[in-house]
PAKOL-419472 format. One record per residue: x, y, z of N, C-alpha, C in turn; residue in one letter. Coordinates in steps of 0.02 Angstrom, whole numbers, padded with zeros to 5 digits, always signed. Atoms other than C-alpha are relative to their C-alpha. Last residue first. Layout:
<pts>
XYZXYZXYZA
...
</pts>
This chain:
<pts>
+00044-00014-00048-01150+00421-00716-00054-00007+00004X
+00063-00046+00029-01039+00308-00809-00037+00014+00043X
+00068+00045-00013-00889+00211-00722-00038+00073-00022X
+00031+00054+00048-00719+00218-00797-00075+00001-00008X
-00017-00036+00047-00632+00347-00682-00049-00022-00044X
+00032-00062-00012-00733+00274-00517+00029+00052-00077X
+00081+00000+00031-00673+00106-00587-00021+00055+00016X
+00020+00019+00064-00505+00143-00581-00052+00010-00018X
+00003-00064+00055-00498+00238-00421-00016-00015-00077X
+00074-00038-00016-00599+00080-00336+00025+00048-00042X
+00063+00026+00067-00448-00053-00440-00071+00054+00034X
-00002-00005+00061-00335+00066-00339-00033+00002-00051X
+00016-00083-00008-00389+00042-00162+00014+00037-00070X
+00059-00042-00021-00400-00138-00177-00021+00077-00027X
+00040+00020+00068-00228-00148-00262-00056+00007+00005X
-00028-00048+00053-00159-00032-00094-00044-00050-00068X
+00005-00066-00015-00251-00161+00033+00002+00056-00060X
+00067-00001+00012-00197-00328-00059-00049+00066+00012X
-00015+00007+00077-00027-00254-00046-00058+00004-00022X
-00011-00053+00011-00036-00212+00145-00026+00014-00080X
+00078-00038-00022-00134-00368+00182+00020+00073-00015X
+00050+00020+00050+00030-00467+00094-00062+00059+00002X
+00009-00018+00050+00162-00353+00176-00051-00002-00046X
+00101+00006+00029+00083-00371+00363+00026+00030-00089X
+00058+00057-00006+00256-00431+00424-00069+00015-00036X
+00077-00010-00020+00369-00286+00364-00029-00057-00004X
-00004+00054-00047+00532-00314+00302-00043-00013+00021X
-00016+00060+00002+00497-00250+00113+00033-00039+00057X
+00035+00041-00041+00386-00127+00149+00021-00063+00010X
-00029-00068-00062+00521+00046+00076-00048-00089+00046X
-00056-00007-00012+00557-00064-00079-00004+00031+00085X
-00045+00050+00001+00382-00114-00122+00066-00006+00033X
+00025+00061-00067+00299+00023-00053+00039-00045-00012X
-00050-00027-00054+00431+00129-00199-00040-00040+00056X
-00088+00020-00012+00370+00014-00333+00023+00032+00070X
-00035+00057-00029+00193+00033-00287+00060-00021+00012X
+00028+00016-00070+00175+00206-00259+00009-00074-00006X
-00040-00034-00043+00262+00234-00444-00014-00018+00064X
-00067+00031+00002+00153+00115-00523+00045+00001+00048X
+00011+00087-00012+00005+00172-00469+00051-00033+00000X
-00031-00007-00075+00069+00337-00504-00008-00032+00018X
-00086-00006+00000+00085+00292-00696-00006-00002+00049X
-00058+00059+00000-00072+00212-00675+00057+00020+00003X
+00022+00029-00070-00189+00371-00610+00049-00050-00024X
-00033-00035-00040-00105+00469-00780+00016-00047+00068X
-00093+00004+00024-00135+00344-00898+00034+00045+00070X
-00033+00073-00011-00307+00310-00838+00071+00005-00006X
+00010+00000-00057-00343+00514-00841+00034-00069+00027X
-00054-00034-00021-00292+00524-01021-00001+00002+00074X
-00061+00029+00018-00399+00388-01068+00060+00030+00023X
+00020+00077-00038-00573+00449-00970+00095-00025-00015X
-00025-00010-00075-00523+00625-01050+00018-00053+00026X
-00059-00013+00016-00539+00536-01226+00025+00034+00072X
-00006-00067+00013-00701+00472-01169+00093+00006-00011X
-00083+00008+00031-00730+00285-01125+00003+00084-00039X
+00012-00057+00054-00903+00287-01022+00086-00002-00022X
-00076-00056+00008-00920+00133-00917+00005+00048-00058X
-00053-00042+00058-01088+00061-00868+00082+00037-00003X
-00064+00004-00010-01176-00034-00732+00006+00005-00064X
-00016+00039+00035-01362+00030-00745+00078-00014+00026X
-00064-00019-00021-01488+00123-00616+00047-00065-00065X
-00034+00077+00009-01662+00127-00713+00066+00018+00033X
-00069+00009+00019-01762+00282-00657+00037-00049-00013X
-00028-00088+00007-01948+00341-00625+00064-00007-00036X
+00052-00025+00045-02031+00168-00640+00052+00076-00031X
+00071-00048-00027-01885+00097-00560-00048+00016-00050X
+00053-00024+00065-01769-00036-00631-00048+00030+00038X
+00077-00019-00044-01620-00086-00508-00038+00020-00062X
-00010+00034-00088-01447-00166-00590-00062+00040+00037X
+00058-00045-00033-01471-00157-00777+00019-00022+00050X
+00071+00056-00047-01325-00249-00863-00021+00081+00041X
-00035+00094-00007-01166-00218-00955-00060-00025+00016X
+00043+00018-00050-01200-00029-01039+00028-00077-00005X
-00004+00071+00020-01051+00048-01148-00048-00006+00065X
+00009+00048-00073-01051+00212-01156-00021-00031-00022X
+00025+00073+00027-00942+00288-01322-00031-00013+00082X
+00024+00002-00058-00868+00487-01330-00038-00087-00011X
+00021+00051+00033-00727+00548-01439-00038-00032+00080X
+00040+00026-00056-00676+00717-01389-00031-00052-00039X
+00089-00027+00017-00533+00763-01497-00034-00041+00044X
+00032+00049-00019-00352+00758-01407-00086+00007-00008X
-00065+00060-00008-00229+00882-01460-00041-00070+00026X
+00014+00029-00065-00365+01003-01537+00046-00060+00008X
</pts>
């Protein structure tokens, strides 16, 4: 196997507590989880460098930027985050 399944969740804090269900903030680190991060960053990259180059007269660069990193750090955590 080129990548064994190695599995770890990590809990941070309880965020609602039902009788029925506890909701938690967690991240699950899985050997998928790792190969997925690597992937979503390389293009991260890629999409930024080339915005960079293609936004660079553009008045609304900052709110553009802030925008795109936004929208990023959500794919991140949606890779990261335990169900």
């Amino acid at each position: 196997m080129l990548f064994p399944l190695l599995f770890a969740s990590i809990c941070f804090a309880s965020w609602l507590a039902l009788p029925a269900h506890t909701l938690l903030y967690a991240a699950m680190n899985t050997s998928l989880n790792a190969a997925m991060l690597l992937l979503i960053e390389l293009i991260l990259f890629l999409v930024l460098l080339y915005s960079a180059a293609y936004m660079m007269a553009d008045a609304h660069l900052v709110s553009f930027f802030a925008l795109l990193n936004a929208f990023a750090a959500s794919m991140l955590l949606l890779i990261i985050a335990d169900s």
